[in-house]
PDB file of N, CA, C and O in Angstrom:
ATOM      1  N   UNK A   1      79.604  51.330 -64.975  1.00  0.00           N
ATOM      2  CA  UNK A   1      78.535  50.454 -65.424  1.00  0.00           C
ATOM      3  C   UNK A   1      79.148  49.356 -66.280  1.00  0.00           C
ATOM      4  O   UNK A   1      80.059  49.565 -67.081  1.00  0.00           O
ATOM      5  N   UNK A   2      78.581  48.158 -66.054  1.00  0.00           N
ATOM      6  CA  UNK A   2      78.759  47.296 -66.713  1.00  0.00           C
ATOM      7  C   UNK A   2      77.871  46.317 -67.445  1.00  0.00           C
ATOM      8  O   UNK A   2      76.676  46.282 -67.150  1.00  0.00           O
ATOM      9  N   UNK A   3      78.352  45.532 -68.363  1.00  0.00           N
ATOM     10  CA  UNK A   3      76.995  45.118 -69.281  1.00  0.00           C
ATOM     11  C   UNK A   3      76.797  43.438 -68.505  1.00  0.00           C
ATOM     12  O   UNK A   3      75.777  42.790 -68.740  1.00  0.00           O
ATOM     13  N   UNK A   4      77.502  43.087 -67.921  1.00  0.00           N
ATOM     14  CA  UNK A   4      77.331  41.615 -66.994  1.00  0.00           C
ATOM     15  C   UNK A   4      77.528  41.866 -65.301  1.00  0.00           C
ATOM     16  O   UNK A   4      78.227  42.730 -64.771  1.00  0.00           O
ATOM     17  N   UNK A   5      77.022  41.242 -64.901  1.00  0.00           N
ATOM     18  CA  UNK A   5      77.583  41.319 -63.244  1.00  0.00           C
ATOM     19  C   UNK A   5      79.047  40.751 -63.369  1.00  0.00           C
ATOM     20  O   UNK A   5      79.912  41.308 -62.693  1.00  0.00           O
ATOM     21  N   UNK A   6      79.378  39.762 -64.120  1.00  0.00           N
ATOM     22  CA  UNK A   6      80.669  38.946 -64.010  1.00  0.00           C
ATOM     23  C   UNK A   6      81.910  39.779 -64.239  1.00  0.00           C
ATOM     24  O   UNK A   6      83.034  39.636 -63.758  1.00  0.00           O
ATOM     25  N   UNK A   7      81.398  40.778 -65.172  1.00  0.00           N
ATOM     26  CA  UNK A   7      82.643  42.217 -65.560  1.00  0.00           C
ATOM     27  C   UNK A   7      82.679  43.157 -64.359  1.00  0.00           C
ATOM     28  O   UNK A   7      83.375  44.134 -64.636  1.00  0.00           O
ATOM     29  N   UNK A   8      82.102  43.221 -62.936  1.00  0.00           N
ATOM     30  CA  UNK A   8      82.108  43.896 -62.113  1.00  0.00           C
ATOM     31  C   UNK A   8      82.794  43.468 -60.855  1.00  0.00           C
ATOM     32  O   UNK A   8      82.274  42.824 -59.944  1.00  0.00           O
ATOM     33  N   UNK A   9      84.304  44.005 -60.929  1.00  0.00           N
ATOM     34  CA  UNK A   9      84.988  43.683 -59.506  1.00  0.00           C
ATOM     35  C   UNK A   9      84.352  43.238 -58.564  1.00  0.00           C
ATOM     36  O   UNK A   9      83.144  43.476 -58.562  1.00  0.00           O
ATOM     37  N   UNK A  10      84.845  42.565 -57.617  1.00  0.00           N
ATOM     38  CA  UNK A  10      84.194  41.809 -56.598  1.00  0.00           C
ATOM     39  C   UNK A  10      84.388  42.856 -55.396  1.00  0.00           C
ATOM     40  O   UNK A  10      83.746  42.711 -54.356  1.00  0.00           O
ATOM     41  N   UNK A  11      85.413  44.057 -55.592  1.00  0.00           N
ATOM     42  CA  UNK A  11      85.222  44.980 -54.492  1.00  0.00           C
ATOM     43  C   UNK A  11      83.932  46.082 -54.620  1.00  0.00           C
ATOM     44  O   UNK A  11      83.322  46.739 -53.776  1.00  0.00           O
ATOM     45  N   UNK A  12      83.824  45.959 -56.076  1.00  0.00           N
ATOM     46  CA  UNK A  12      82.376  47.248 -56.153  1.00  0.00           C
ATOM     47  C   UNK A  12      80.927  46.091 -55.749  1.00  0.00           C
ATOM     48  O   UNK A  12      79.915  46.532 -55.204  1.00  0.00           O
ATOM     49  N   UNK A  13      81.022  45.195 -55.979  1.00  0.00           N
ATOM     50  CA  UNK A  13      79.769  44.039 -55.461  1.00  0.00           C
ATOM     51  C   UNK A  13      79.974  44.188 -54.066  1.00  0.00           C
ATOM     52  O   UNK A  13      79.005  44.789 -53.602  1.00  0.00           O
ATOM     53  N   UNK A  14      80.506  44.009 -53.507  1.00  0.00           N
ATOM     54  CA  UNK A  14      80.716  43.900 -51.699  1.00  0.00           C
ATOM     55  C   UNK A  14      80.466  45.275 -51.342  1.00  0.00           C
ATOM     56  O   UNK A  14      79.903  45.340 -50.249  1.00  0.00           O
ATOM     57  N   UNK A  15      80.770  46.837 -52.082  1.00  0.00           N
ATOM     58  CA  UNK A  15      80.565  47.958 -51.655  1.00  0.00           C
ATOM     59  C   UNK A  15      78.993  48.403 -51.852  1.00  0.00           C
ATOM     60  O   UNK A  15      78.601  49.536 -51.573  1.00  0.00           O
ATOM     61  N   UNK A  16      78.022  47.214 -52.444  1.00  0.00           N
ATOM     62  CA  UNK A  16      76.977  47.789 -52.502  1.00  0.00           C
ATOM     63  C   UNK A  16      76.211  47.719 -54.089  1.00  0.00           C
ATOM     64  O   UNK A  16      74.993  47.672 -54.260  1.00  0.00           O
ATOM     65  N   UNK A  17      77.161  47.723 -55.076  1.00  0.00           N
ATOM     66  CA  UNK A  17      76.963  47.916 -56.673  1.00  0.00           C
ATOM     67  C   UNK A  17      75.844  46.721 -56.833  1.00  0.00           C
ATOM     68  O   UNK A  17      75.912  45.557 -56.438  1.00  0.00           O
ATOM     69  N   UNK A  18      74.826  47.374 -57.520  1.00  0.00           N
ATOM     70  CA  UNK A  18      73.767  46.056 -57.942  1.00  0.00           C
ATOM     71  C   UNK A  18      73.575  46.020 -59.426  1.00  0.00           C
ATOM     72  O   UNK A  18      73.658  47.135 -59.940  1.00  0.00           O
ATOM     73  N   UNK A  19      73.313  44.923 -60.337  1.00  0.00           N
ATOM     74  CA  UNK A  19      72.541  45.319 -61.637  1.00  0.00           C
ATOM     75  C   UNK A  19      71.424  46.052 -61.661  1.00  0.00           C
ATOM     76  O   UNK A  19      70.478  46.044 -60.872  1.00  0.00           O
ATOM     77  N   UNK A  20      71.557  46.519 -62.373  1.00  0.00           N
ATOM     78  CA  UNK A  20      69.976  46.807 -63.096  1.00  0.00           C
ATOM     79  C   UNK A  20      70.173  47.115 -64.660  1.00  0.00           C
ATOM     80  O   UNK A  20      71.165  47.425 -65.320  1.00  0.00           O
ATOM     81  N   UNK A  21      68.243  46.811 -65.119  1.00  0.00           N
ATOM     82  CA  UNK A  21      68.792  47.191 -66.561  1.00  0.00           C
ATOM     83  C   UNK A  21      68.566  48.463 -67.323  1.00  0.00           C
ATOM     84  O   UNK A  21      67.640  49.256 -67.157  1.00  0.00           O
ATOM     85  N   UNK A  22      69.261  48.516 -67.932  1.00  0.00           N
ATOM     86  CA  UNK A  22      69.314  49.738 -68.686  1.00  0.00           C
ATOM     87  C   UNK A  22      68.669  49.730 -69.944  1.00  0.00           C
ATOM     88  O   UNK A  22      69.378  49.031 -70.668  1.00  0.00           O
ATOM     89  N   UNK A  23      67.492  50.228 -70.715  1.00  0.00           N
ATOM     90  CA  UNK A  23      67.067  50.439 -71.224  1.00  0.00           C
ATOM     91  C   UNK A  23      66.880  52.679 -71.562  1.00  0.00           C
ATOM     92  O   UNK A  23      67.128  53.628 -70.818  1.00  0.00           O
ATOM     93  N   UNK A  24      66.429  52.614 -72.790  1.00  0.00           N
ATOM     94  CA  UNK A  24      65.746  53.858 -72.877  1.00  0.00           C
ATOM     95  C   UNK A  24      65.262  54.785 -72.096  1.00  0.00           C
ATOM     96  O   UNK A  24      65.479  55.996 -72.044  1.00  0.00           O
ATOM     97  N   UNK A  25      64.383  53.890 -71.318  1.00  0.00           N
ATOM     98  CA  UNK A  25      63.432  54.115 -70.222  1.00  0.00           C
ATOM     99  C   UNK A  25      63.892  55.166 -69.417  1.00  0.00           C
ATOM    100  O   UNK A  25      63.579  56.353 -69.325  1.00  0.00           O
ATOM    101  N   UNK A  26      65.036  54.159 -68.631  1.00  0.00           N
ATOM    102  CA  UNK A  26      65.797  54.472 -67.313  1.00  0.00           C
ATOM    103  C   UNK A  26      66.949  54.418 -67.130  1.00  0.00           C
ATOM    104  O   UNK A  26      67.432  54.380 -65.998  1.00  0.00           O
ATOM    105  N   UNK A  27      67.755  54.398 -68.397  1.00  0.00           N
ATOM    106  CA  UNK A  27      68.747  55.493 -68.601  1.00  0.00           C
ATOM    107  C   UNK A  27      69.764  54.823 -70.096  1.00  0.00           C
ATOM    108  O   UNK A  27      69.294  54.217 -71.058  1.00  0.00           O
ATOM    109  N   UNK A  28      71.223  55.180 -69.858  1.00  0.00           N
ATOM    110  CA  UNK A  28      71.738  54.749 -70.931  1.00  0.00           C
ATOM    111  C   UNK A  28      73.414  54.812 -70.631  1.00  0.00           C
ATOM    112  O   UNK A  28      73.945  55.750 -70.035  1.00  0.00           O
ATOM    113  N   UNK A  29      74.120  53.658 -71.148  1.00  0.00           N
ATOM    114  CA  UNK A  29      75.952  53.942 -70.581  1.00  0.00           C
ATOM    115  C   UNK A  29      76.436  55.314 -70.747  1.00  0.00           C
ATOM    116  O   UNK A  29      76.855  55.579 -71.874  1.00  0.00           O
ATOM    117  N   UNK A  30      76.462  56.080 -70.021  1.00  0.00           N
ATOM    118  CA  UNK A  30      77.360  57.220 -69.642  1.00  0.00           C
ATOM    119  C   UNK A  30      76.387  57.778 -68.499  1.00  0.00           C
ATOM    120  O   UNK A  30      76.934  58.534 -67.696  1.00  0.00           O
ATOM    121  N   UNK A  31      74.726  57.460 -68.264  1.00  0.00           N
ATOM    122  CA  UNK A  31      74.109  58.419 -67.061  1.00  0.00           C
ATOM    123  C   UNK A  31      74.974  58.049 -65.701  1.00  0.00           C
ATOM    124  O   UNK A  31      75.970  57.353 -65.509  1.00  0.00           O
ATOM    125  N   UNK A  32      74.167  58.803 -64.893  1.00  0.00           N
ATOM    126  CA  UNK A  32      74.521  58.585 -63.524  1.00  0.00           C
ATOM    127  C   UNK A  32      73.810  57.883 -62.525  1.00  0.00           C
ATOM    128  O   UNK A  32      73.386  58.618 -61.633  1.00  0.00           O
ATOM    129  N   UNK A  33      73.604  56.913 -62.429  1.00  0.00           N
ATOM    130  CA  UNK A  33      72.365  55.855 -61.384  1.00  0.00           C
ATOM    131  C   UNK A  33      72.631  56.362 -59.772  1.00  0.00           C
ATOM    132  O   UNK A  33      73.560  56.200 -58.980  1.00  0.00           O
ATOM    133  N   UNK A  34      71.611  56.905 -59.730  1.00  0.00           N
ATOM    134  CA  UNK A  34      71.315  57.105 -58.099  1.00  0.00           C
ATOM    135  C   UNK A  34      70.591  56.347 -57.339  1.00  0.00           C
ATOM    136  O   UNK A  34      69.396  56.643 -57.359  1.00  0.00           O
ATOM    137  N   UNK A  35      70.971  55.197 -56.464  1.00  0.00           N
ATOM    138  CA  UNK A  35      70.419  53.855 -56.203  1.00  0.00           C
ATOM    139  C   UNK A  35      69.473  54.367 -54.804  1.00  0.00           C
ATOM    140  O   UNK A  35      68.439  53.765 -54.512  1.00  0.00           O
ATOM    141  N   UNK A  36      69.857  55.275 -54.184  1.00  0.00           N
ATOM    142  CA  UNK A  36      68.840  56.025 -53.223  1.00  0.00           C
ATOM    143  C   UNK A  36      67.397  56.406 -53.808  1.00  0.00           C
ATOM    144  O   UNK A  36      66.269  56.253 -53.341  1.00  0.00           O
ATOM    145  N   UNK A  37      67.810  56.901 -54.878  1.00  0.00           N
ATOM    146  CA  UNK A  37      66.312  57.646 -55.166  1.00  0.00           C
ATOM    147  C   UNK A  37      65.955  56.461 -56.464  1.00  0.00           C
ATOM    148  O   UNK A  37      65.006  56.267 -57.222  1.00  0.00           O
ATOM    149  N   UNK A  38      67.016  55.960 -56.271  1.00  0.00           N
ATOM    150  CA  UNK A  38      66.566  55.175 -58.125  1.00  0.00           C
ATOM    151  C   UNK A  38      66.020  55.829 -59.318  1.00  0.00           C
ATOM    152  O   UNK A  38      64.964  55.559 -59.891  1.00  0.00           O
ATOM    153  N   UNK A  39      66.826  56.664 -59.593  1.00  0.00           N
ATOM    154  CA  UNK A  39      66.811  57.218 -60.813  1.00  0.00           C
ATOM    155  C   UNK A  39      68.079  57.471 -61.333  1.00  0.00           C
ATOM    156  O   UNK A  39      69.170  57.436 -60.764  1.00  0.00           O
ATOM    157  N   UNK A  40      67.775  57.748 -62.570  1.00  0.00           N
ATOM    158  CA  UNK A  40      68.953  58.118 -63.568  1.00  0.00           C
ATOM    159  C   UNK A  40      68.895  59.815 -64.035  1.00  0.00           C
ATOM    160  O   UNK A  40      67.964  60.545 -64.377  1.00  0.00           O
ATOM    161  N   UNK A  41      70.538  60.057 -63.845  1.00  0.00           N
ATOM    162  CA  UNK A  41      70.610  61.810 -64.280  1.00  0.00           C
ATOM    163  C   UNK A  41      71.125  61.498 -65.752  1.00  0.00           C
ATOM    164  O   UNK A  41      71.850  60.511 -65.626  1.00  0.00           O
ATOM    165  N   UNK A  42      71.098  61.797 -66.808  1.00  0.00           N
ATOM    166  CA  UNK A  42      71.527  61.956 -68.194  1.00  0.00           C
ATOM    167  C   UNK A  42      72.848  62.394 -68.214  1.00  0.00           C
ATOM    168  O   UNK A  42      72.899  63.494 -67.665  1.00  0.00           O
ATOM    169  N   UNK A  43      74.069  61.979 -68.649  1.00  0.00           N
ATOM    170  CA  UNK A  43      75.167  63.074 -69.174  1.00  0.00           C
ATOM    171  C   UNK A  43      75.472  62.514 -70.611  1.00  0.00           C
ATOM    172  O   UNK A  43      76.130  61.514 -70.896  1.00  0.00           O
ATOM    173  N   UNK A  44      74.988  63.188 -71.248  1.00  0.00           N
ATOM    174  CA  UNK A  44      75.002  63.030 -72.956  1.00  0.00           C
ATOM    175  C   UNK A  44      76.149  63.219 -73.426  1.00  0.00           C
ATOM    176  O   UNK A  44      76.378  62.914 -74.596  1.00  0.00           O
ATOM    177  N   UNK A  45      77.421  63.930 -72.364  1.00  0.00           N
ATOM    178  CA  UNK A  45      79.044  64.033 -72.406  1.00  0.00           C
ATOM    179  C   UNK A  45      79.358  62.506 -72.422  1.00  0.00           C
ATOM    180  O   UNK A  45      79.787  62.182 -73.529  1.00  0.00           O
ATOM    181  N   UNK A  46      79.285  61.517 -71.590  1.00  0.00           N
ATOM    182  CA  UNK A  46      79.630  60.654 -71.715  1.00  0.00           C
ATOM    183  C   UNK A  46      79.067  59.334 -72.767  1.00  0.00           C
ATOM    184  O   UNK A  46      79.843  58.421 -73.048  1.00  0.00           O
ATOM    185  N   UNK A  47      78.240  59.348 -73.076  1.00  0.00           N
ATOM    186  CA  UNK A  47      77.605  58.624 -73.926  1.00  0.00           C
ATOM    187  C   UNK A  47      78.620  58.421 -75.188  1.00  0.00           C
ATOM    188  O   UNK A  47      79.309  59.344 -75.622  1.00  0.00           O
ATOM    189  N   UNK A  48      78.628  56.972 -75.773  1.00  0.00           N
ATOM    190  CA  UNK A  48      79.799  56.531 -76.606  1.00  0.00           C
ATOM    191  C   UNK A  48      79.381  57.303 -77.701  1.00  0.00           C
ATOM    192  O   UNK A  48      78.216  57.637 -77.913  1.00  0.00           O
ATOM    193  N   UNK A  49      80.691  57.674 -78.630  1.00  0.00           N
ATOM    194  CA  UNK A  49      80.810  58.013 -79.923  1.00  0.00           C
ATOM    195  C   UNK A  49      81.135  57.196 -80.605  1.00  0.00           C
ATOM    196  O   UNK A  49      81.840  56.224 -80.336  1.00  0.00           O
ATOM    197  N   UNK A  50      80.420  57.636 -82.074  1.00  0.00           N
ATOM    198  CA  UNK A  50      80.326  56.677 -83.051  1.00  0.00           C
ATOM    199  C   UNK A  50      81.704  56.645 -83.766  1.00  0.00           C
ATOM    200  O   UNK A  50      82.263  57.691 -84.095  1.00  0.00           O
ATOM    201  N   UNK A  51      82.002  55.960 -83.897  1.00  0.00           N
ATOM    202  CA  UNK A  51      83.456  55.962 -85.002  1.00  0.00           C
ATOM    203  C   UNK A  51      83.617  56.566 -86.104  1.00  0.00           C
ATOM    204  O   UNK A  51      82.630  57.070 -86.640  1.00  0.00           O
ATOM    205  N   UNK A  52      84.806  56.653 -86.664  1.00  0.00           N
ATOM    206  CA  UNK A  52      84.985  57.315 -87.661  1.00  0.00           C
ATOM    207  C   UNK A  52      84.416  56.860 -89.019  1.00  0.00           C
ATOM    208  O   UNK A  52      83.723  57.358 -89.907  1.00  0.00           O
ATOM    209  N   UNK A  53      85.002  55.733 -88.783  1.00  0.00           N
ATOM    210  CA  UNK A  53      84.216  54.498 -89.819  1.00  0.00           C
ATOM    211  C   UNK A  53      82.187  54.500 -90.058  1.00  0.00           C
ATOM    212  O   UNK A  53      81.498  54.623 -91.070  1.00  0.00           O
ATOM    213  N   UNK A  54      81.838  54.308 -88.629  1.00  0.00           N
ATOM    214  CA  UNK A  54      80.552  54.533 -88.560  1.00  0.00           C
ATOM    215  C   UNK A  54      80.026  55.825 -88.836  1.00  0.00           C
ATOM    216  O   UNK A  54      78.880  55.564 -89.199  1.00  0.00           O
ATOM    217  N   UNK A  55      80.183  57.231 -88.892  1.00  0.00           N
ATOM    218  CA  UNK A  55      80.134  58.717 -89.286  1.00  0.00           C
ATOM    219  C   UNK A  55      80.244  58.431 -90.882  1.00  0.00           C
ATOM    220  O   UNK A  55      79.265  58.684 -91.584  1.00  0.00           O
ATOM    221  N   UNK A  56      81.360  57.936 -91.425  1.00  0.00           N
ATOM    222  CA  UNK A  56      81.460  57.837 -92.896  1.00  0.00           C
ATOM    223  C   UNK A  56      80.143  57.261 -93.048  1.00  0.00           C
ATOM    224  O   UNK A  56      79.207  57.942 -93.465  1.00  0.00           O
ATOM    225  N   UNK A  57      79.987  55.733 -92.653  1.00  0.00           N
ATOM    226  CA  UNK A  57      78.858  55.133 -93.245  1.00  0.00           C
ATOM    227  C   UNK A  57      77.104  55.716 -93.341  1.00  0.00           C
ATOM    228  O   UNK A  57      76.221  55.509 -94.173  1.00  0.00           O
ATOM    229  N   UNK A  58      77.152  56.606 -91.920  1.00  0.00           N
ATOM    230  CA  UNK A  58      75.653  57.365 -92.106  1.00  0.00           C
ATOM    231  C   UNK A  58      75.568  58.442 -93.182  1.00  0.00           C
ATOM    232  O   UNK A  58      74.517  58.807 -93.708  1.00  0.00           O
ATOM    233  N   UNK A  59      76.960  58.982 -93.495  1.00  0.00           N
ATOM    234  CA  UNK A  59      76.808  59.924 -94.159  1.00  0.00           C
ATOM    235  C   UNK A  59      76.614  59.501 -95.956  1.00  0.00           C
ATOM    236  O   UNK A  59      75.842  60.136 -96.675  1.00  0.00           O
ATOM    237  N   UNK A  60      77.496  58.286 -96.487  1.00  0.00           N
ATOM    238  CA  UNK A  60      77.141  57.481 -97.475  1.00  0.00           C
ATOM    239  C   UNK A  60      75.306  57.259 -97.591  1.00  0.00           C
ATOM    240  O   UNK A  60      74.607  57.416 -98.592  1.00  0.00           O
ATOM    241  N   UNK A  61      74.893  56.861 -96.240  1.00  0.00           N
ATOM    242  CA  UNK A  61      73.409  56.289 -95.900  1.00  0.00           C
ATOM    243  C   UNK A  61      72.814  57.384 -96.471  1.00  0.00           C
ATOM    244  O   UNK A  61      71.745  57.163 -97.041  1.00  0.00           O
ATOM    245  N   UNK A  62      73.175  58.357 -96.466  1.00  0.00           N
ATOM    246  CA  UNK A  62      72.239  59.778 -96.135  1.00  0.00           C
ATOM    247  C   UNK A  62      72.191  60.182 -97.703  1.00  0.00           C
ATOM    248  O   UNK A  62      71.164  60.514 -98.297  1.00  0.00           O
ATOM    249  N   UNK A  63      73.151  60.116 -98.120  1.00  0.00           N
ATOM    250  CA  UNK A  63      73.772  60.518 -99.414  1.00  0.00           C
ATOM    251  C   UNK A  63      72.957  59.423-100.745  1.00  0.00           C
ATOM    252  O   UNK A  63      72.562  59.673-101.884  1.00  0.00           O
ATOM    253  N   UNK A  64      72.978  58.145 -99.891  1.00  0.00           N
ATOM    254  CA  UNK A  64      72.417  57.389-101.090  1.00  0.00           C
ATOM    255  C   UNK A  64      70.876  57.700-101.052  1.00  0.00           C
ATOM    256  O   UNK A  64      70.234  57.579-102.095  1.00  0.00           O
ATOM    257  N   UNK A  65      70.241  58.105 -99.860  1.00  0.00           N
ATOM    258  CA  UNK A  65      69.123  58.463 -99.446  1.00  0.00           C
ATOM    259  C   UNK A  65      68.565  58.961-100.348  1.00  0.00           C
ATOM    260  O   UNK A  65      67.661  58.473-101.026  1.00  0.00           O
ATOM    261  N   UNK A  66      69.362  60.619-100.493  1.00  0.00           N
ATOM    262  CA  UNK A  66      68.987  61.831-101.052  1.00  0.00           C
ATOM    263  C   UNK A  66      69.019  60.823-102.742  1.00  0.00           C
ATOM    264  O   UNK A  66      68.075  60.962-103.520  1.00  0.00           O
ATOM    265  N   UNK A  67      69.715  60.265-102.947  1.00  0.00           N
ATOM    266  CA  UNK A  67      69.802  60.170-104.490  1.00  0.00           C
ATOM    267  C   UNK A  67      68.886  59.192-105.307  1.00  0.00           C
ATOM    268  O   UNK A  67      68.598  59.216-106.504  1.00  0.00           O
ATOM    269  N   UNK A  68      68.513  58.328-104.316  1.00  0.00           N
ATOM    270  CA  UNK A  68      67.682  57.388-104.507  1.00  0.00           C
ATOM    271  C   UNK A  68      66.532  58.324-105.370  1.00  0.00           C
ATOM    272  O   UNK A  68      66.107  58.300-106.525  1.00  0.00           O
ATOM    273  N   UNK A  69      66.194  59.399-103.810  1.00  0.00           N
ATOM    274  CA  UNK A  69      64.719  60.164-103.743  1.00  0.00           C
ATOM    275  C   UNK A  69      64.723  61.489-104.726  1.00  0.00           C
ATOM    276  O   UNK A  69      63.676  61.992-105.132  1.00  0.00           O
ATOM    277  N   UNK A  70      65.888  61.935-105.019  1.00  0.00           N
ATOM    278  CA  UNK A  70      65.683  63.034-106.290  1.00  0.00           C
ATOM    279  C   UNK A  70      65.488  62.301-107.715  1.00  0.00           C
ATOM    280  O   UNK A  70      64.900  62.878-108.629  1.00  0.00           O
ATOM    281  N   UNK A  71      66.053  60.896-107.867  1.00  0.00           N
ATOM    282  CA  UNK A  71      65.764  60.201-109.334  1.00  0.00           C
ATOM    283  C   UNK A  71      64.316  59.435-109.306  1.00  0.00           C
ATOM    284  O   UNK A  71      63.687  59.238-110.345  1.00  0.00           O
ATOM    285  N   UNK A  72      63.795  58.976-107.867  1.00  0.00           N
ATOM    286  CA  UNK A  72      62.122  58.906-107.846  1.00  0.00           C
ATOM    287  C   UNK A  72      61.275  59.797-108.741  1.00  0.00           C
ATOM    288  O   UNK A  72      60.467  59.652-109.658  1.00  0.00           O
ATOM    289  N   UNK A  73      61.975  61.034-107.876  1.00  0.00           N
ATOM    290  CA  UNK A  73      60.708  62.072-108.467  1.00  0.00           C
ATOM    291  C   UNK A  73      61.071  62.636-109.842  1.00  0.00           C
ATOM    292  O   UNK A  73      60.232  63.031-110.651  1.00  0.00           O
ATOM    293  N   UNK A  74      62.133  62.639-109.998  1.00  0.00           N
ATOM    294  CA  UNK A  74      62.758  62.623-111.891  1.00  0.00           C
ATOM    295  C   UNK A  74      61.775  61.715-112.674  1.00  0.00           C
ATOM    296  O   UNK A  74      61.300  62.081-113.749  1.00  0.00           O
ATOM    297  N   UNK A  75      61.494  60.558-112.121  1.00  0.00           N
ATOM    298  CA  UNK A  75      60.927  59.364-112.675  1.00  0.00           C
ATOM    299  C   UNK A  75      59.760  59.571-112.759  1.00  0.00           C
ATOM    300  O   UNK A  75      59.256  59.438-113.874  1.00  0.00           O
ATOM    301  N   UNK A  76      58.980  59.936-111.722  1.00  0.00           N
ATOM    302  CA  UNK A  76      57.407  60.359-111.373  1.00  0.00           C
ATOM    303  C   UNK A  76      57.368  61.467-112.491  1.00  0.00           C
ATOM    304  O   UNK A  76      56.516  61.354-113.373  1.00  0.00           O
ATOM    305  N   UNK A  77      58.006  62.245-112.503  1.00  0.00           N
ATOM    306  CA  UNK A  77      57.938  63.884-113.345  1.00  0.00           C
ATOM    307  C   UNK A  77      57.842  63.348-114.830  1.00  0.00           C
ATOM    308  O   UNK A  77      56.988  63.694-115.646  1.00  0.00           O
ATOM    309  N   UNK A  78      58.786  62.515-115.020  1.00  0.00           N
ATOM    310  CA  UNK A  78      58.802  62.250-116.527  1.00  0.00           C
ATOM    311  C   UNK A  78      57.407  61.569-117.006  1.00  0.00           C
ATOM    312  O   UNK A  78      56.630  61.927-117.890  1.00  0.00           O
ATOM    313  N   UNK A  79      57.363  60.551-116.187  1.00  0.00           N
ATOM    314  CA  UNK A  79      55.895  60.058-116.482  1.00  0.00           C
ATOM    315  C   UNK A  79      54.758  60.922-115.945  1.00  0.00           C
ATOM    316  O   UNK A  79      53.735  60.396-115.506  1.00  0.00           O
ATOM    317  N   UNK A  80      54.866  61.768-115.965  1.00  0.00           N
ATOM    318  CA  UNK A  80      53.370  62.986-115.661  1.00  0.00           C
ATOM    319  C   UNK A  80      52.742  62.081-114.866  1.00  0.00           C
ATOM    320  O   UNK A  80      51.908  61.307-115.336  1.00  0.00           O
ATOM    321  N   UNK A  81      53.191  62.087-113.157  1.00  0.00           N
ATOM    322  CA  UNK A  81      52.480  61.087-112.265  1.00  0.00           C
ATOM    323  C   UNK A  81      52.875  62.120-111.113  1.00  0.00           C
ATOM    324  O   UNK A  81      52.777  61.735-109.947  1.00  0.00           O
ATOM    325  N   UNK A  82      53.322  63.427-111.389  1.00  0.00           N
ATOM    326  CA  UNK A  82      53.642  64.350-110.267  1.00  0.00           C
ATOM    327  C   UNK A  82      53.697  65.781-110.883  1.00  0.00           C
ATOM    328  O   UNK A  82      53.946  66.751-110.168  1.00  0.00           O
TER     329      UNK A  82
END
């Protein structure tokens, strides 16, 4: 799969390969497009992984999350509003 027609060899275009788009819907980069039946099979094996870099950053996300939301309710508590 590719994200342009222009990134797609000119031997897989002549063998048949068409765009289509990929959305949520009807599928996602790593399924399997079956142009007979036109549908998509899922392989959640192939689907990209997030980086190492990006893993750090959700977990920071998550972390500032939690801390934000335990000094809220510290805040609420102190002022007898919870």
């Amino acid at each position: 799969m590719t994200s342009e027609v222009c990134n797609l060899h000119k031997d897989k275009i002549v063998a048949g390969m068409k765009q289509v788009t990929v959305d949520k819907a009807n599928g996602t980069v790593g399924d399997l497009y079956d142009s007979e039946t036109d549908t998509w099979e899922a392989h959640p094996e192939n689907y990209p992984r997030p980086s190492e870099k990006e893993v750090q950053e959700q977990k920071i996300q998550e972390e500032v999350h939690r801390l934000t939301r335990e000094q809220a309710i510290r805040n609420l508590q102190d002022r007898n509003e919870l």
